[in-house]
C-alpha positions as CSV (number, residue, x, y, z in Angstrom):
1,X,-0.5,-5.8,-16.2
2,X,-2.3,-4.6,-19.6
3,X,0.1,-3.1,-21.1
4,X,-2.4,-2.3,-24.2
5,X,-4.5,0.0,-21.8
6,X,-1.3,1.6,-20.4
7,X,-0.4,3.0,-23.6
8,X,-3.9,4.1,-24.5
9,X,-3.8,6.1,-21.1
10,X,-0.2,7.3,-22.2
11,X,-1.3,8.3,-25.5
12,X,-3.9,10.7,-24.0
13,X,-2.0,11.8,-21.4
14,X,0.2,13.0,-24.3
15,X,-2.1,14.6,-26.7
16,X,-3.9,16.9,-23.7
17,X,-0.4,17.6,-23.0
18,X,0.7,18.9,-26.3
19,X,-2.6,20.2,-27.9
20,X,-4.4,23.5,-27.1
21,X,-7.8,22.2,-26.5
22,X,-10.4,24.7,-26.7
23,X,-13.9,22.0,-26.0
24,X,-16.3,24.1,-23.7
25,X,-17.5,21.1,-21.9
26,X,-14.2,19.8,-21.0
27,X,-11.5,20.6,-18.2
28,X,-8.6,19.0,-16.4
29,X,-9.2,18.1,-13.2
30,X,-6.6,18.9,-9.9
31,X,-4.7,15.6,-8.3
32,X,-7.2,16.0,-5.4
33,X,-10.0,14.9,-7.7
34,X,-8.2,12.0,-9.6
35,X,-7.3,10.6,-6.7
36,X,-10.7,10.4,-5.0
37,X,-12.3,9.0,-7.9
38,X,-9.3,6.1,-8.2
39,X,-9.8,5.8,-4.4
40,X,-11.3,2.5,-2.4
41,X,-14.5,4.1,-2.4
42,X,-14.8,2.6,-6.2
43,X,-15.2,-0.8,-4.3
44,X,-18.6,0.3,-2.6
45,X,-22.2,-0.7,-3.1
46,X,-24.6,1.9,-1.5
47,X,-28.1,2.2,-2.8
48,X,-29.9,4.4,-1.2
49,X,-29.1,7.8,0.9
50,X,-26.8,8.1,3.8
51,X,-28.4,6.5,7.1
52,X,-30.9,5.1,4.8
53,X,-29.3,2.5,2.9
54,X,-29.5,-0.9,1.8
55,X,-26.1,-2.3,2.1
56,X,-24.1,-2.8,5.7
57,X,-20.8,-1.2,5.5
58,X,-21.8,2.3,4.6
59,X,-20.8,4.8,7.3
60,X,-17.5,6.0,5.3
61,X,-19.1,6.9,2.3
62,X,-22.3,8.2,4.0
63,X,-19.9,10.9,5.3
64,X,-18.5,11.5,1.4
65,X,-22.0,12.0,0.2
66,X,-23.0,14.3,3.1
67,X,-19.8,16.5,2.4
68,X,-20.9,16.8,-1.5
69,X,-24.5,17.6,-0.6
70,X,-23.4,20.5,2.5
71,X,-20.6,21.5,0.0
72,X,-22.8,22.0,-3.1
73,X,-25.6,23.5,-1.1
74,X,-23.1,25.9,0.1
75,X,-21.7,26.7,-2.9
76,X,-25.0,27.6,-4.5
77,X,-27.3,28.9,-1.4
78,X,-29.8,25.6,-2.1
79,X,-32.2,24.3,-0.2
80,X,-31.6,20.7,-1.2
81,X,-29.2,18.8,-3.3
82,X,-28.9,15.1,-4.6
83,X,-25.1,14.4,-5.4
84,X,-25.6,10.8,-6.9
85,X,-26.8,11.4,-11.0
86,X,-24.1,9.7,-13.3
87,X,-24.7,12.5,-15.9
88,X,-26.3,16.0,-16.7
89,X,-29.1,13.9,-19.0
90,X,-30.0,11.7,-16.3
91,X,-30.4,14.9,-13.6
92,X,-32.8,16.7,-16.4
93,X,-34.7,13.8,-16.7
94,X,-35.2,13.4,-12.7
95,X,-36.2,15.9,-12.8
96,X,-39.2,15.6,-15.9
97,X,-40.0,12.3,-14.5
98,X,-40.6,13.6,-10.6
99,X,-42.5,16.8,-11.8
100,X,-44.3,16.0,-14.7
101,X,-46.9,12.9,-16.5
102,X,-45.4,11.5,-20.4
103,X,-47.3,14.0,-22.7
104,X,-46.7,17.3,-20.8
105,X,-45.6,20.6,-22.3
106,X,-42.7,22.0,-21.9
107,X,-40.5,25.0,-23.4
108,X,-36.4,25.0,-23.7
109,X,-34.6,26.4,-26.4
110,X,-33.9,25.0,-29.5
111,X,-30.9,22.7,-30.6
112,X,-30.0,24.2,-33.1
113,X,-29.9,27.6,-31.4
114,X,-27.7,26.8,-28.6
115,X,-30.0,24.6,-26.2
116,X,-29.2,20.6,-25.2
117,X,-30.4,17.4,-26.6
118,X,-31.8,16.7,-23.3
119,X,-34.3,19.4,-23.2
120,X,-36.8,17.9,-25.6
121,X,-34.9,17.6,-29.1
122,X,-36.4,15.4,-31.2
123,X,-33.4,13.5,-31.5
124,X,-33.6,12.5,-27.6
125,X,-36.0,10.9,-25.7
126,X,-37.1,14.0,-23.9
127,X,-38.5,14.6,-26.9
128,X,-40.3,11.6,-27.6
129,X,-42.1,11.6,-23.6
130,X,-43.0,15.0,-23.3
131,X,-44.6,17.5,-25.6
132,X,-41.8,19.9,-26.6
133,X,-42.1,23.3,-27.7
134,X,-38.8,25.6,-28.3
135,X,-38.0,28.8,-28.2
136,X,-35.6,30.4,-30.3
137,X,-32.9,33.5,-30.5
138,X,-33.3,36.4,-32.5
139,X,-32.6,36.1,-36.6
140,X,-30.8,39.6,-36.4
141,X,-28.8,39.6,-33.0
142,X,-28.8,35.8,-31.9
143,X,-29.8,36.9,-28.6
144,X,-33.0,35.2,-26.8
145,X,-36.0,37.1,-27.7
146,X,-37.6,37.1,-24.1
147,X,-40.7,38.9,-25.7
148,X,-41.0,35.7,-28.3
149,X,-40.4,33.4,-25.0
150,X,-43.2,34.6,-23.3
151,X,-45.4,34.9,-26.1
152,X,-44.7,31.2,-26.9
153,X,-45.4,30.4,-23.5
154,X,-48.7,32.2,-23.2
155,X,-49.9,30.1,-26.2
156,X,-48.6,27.1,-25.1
157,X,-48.7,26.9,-21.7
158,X,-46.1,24.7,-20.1
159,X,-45.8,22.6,-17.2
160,X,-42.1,23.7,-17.3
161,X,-40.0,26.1,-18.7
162,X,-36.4,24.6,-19.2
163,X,-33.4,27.4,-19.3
164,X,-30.0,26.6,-20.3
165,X,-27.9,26.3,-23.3
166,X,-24.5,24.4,-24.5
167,X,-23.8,27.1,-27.1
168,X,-25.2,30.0,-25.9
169,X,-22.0,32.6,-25.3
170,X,-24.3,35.6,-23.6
171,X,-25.5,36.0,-19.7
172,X,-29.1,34.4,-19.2
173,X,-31.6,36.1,-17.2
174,X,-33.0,33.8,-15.0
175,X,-35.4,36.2,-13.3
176,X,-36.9,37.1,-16.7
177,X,-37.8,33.9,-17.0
178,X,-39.0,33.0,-13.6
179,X,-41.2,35.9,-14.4
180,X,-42.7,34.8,-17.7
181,X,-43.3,31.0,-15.4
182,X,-45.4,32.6,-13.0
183,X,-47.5,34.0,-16.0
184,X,-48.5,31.1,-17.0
185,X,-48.4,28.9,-13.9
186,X,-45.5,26.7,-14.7
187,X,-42.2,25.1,-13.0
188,X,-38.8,26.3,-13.9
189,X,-35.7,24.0,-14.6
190,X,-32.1,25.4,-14.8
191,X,-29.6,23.6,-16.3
192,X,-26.2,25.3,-15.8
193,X,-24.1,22.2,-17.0
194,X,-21.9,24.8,-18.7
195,X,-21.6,27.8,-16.5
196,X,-21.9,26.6,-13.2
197,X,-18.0,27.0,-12.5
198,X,-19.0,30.8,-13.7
199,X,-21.4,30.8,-11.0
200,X,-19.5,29.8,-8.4
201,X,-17.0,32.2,-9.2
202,X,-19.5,34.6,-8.9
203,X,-19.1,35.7,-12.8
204,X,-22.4,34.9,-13.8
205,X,-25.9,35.1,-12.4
206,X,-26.9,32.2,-9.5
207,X,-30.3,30.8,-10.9
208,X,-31.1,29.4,-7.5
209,X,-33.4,32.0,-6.4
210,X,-35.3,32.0,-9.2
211,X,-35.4,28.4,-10.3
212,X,-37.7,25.4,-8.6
213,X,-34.7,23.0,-10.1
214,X,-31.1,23.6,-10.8
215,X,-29.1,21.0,-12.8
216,X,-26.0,20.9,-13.3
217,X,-22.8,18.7,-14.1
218,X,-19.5,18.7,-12.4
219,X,-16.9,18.5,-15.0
220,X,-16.6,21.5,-17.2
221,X,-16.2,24.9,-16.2
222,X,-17.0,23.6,-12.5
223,X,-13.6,21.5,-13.0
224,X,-14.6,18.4,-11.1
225,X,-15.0,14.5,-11.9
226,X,-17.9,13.4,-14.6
227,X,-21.1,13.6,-13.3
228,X,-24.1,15.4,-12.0
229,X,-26.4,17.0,-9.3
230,X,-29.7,18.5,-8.7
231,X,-30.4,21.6,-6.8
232,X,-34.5,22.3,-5.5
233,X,-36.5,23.6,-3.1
234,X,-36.7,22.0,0.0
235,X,-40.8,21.1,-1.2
236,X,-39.7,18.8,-4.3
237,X,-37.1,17.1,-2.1
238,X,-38.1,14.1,-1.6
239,X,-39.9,13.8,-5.2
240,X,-36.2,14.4,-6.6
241,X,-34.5,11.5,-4.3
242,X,-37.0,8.8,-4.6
243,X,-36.7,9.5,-8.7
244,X,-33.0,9.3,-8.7
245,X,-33.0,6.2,-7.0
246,X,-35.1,3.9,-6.9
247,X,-36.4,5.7,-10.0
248,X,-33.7,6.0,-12.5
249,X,-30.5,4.7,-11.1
250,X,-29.2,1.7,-8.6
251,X,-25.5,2.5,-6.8
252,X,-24.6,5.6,-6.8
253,X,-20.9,5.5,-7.6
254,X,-19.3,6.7,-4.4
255,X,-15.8,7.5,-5.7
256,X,-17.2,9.9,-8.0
257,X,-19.6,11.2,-5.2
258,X,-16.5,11.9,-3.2
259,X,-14.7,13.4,-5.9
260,X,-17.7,16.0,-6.3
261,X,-17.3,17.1,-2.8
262,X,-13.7,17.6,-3.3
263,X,-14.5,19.9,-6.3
264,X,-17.2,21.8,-4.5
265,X,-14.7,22.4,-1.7
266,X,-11.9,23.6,-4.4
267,X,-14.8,26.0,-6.1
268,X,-14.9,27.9,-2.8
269,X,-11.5,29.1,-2.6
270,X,-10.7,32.7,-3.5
271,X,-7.9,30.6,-6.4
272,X,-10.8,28.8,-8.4
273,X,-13.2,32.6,-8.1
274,X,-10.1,33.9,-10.0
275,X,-9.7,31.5,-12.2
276,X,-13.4,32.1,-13.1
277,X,-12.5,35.6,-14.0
278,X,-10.0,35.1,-16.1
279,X,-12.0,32.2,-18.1
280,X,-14.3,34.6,-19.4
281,X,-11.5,37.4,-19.8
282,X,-9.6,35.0,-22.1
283,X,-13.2,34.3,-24.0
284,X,-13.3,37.6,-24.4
285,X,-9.5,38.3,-25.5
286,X,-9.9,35.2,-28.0
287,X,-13.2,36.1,-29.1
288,X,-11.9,40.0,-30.0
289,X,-8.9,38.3,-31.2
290,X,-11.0,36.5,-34.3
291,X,-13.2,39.3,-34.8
292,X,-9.8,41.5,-35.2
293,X,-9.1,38.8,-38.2
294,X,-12.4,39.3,-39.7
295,X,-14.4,36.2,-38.4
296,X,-17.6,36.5,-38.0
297,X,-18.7,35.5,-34.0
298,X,-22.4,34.8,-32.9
299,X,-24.0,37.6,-30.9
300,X,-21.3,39.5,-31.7
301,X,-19.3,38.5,-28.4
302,X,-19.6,36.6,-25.3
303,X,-19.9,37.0,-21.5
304,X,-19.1,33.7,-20.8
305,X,-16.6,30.6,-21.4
306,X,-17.0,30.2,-24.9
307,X,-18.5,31.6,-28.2
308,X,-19.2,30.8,-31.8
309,X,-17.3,31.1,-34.9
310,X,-19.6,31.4,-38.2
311,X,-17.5,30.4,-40.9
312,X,-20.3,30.9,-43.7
313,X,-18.8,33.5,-45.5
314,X,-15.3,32.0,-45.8
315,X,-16.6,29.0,-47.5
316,X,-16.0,26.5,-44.7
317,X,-18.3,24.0,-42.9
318,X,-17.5,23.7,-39.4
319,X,-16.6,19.7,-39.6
320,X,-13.8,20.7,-42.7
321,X,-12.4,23.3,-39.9
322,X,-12.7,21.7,-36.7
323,X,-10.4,18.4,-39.0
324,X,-7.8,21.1,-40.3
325,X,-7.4,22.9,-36.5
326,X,-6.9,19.6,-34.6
327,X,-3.9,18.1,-37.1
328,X,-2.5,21.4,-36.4
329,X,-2.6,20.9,-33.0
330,X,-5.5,22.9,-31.7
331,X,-8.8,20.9,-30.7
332,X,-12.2,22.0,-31.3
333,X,-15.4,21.1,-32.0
334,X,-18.3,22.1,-35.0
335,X,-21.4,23.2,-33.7
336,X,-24.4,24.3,-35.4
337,X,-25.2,27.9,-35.7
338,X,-29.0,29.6,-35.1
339,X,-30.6,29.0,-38.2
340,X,-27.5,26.7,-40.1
341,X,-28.3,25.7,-43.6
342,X,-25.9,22.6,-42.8
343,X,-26.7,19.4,-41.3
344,X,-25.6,18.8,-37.4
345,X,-22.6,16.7,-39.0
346,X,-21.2,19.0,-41.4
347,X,-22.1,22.5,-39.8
348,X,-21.4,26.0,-40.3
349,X,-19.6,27.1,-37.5
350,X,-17.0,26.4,-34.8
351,X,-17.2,26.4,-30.9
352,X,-14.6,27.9,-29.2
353,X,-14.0,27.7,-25.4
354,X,-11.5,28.8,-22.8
355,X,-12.1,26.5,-19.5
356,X,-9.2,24.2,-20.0
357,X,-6.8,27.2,-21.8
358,X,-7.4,29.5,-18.5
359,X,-6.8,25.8,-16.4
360,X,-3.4,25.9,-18.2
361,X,-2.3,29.1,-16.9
362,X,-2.5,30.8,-20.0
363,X,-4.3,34.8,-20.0
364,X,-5.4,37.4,-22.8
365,X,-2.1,37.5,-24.2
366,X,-1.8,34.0,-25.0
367,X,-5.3,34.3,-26.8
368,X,-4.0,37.0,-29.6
369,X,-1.2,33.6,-30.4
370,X,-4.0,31.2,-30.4
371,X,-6.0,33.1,-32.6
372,X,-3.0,34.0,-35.0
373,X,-2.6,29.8,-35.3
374,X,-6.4,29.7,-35.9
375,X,-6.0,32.0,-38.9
376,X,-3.6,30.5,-40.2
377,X,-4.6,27.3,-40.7
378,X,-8.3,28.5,-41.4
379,X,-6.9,30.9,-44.3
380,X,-4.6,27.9,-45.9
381,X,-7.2,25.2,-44.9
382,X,-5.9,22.7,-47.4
383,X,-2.2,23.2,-46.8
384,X,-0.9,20.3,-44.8
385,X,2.3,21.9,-44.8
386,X,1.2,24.8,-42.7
387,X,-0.7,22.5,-40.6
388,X,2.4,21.1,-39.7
389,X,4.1,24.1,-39.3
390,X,1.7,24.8,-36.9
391,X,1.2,22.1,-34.9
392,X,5.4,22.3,-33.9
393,X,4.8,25.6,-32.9
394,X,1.7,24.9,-31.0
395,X,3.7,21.7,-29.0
396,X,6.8,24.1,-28.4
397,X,4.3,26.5,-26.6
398,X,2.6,23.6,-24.6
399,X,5.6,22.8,-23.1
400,X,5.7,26.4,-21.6
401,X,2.2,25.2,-19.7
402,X,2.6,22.0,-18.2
403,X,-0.6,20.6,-17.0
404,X,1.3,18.8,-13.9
405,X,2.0,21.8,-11.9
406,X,-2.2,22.6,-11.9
407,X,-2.9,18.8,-11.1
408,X,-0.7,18.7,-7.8
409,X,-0.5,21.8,-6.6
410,X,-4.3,23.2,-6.5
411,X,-5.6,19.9,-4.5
């Protein structure tokens, strides 16, 4: 029927196909997934909560949102869980808006250090309601400085302390900082976007006991549609719902909804806790991989699904290197550094991550090849030739991990 759309959606079907895409925050998605979210439940108007909504015709989908919200709180031991936010930004800000007035304080970590716009940048509107302070990581490790956290804290004294990164590549210690709140009397917000497919796999520290609110999306390392959700304690329950909706959003879009239960279903299986494993095995094969070839990683490694790439002292900005790496058929992004002497559009690093790699099939020994194509093309950044060279080779290896055999056999 659109025969223009058909070969966008052919196009990209190709290019994840044939690339080695290394984006942290994305993943591909099992067959079970796409086909709930491409479902009839696309069709369905249902604002409100299940038994409580404002549309006739709702008893299906009530039982597709009542499956996310037992699945999720399963999956992370929480007292309560909201299923419906369209995105991560939208869950942190329910979650501002239901706990705190315009003009409150609160403390996340910096941008430009590894937190999220969402958590009170400048550059967001978080950071235009509320009164934002940030935190930082340490000059000489790039580690957070837990000492400097709650020495900022006790001089600023926040209404909420907001923990969670989107570069960050080290374990957090939630119960550090659930320590450091109860210092200084204030709320702690979680925002495990990133890791919470690590959690679930039981790789990485569950923040639910030591958090009042756990956000999180669904795609990424969790492996599940586009969206969001919003863990608390059974207390704030009813301030989260009636913020999500009526506060923030209308319909919930059920399709999505139901996808989400599918995924938290999938993250239960003893397959997706191995799969978790090996993501930060092959994060940590890739990472020793480029530190073997003289690259220079922040912190110094990574416990987690990805990690960052300073390219300072080879005389590269991170936008020149993430260009060269995708026409050579290996997608990235550039990411700021802690304490970057480049602007947020040129930068001086790279971000490297393993979700969709691992999703692949591909293990540690597959890393050592990806980072030999890295180097190359890094070392003769302005040789076309050998990005060419490289991009053959990396489409011949592709073709050795199909991404069909994931997408129908693990729904």
């Amino acid at each position: 029927m659109d025969p223009n759309v058909a070969q966008i959606i052919s196009d990209e079907e190709r290019r994840e196909a044939e690339k080695i895409i290394l984006i942290a925050s994305e993943n591909y998605v099992s067959q079970a997934v796409i086909d709930a979210q491409s479902s009839v439940l696309a069709n369905k108007y249902a604002e409100g909560y299940p038994s409580r909504r404002f549309y006739e015709g709702c008893e299906y989908v009530d039982e597709a949102e009542s499956l996310a919200v037992k699945r999720s709180k399963e999956l992370f031991q929480a007292e309560h869980s909201n299923v419906q936010p369209l995105s991560g930004t939208i869950a942190n800000l329910t979650v501002y808006l239901a706990m705190l007035k315009p003009g409150d304080t609160i403390l996340s970590m910096d941008l430009s250090h590894g937190g999220h716009l969402s958590h009170g940048s400048p550059a967001s509107f978080t950071g235009k309601i509320f009164n934002a302070y940030h935190y930082g990581v340490s000059r000489e490790t790039h580690l957070i400085d837990y000492e400097e956290v709650r020495t900022m804290a006790r001089k600023v004294r926040p209404k909420m302390i907001v923990v969670g990164a989107s570069s960050y590549s080290r374990t957090i210690d939630f119960e550090r900082f659930r320590e450091i709140a109860d210092e200084v009397g204030a709320l702690v917000m979680c925002d495990i976007a990133h890791i919470a497919g690590l959690v679930a796999a039981g790789v990485h520290p569950n923040p639910v006991p030591f958090a009042d609110f756990v956000t999180s999306t669904t795609h990424k390392t969790l492996r599940g549609p586009r969206g969001a959700f919003i863990m608390c304690k059974r207390e704030y329950a009813s301030r989260i719902d009636s913020t999500v909706f009526p506060g923030l959003q209308g319909g919930p879009f059920m399709n999505i909804i139901a996808a989400k239960a599918v995924c938290f279903k999938e993250a239960k299986t003893e397959q997706f806790r191995e799969y978790g494993k090996q993501i930060v095995k092959n994060s940590k094969a890739l990472c020793e991989a480029m530190k073997e070839r003289g690259y220079k990683i922040v912190t110094g490694s990574t416990d987690n699904h990805l990690f960052l790439v300073d390219l300072t002292d080879r005389g590269i900005t991170g936008r020149d290197a993430a260009r060269a790496l995708d026409q050579a058929g290996i997608t990235l992004n550039k990411n700021v550094i802690p304490f970057d002497t480049q602007s947020p559009y040129i930068t001086s690093g790279i971000r490297i991550g393993t979700p969709i790699v691992t999703t692949r099939g591909m293990r540690e020994r597959e890393m050592e090849r990806i980072a030999e194509w890295i180097d190359r093309v890094l070392l003769n950044i302005d040789d076309l030739l050998v990005r060419r060279q490289v991009a053959a080779e990396v489409k011949e290896f592709c073709a050795e991990y199909p991404i069909r055999p994931f997408v129908k056999d693990e729904g």
